[in-house]
N, C-alpha and C positions, 0 to 999 in steps of 0.2 A: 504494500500500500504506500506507503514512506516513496518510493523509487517513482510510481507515476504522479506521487505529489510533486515529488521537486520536477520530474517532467512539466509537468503541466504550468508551475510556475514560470520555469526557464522559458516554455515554448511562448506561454501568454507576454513577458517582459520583452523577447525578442520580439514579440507582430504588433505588440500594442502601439507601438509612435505609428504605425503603418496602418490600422482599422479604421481611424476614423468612427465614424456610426455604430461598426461594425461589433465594436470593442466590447459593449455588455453583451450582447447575443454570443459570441464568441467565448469568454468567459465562461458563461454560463452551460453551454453546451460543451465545451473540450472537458468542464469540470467532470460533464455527468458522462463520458466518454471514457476520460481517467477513472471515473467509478467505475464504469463496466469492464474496462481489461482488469481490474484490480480483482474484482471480483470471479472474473473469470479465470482467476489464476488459483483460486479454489476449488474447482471443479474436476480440470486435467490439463495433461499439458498440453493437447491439442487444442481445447478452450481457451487456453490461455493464449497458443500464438495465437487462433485468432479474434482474440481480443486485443492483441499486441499489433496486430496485421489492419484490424480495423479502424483502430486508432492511428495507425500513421499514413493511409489512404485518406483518413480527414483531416489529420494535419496536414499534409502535401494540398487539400484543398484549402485551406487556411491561410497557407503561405500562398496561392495563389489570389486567394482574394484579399493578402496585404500586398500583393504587389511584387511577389518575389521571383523572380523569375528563375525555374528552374531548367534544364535541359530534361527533355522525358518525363517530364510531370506528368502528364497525359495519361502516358502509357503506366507507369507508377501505381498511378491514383486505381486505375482498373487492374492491374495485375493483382495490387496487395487487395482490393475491394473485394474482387469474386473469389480469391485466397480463403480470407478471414470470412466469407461467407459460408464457404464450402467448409471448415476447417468449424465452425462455430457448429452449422444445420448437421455435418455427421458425429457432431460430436452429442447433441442432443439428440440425433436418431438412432445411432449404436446405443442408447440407455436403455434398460427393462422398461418397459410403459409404467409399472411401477413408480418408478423413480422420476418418471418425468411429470407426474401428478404430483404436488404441490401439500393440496388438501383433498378430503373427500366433501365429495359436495351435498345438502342436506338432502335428507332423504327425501322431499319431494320433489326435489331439484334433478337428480338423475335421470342421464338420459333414460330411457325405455326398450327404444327398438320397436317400438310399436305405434308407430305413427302417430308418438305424442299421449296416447292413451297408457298411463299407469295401472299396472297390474298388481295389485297385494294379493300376493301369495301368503300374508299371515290368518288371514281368513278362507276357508273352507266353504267351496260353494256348497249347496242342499245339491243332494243327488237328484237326478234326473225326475222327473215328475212328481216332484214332492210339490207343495201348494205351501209358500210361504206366507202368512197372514202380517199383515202392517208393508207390507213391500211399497202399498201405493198409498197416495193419499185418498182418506176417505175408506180406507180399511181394505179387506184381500183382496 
């Protein structure tokens, strides 16, 4: 965490004279960028580059939109982009389905499978031509 704070510092004091307008948005958004590779660096270390990968395809757009002119930026920006994309999406689809759920959602919240209609299997229907009285309103 420590390591992409002082990134994110270094990179913000180097573009800042260069932002202009740009400069709280920029801020704001590299911070929560540096949050997400930091975090992604607790998952695996394929999460991590790319988290690591994601974050310096939008730093390279940063430096672009202060004005810095790189050679191959372009190409950069897209190589580390679909990298850290690819490196992020199989690192979240190699996981048990398990583990890629969060929480369990309440129980009338889950899906079905049945086109929306919930099934409680904790109640027992009456067997087949039994005559259940109260079922309708105004009595059997």
């Amino acid at each position: 965490m420590a390591g992409y704070l002082a990134l994110w510092v270094a990179a913000n004091a180097l573009l800042w004279p260069r932002l202009g307008e740009l400069r709280l948005p920029v801020l704001g958004y590299s911070l929560a960028l540096s949050l997400m590779a930091a975090a992604a660096v607790g998952v695996s270390r394929r999460a991590a580059a790319g988290g690591a990968l994601f974050l310096l395809s939008d730093a390279l757009i940063g430096a672009g939109a202060a004005g810095l002119a790189l050679p191959g930026r372009e190409l950069a920006v897209m190589v580390s982009y679909v990298a850290a994309l690819y490196l992020i999406t199989t690192t979240w689809a190699g996981r048990p389905a398990a583990e890629r759920t969060t929480e369990e959602p309440p129980p009338g919240n889950r899906p079905t499978g049945h086109g929306g209609r919930r099934h409680d299997r904790s109640v027992a229907a009456p067997p087949a031509g039994t005559r259940v009285s109260g079922g309708r309103p105004g009595g059997g």
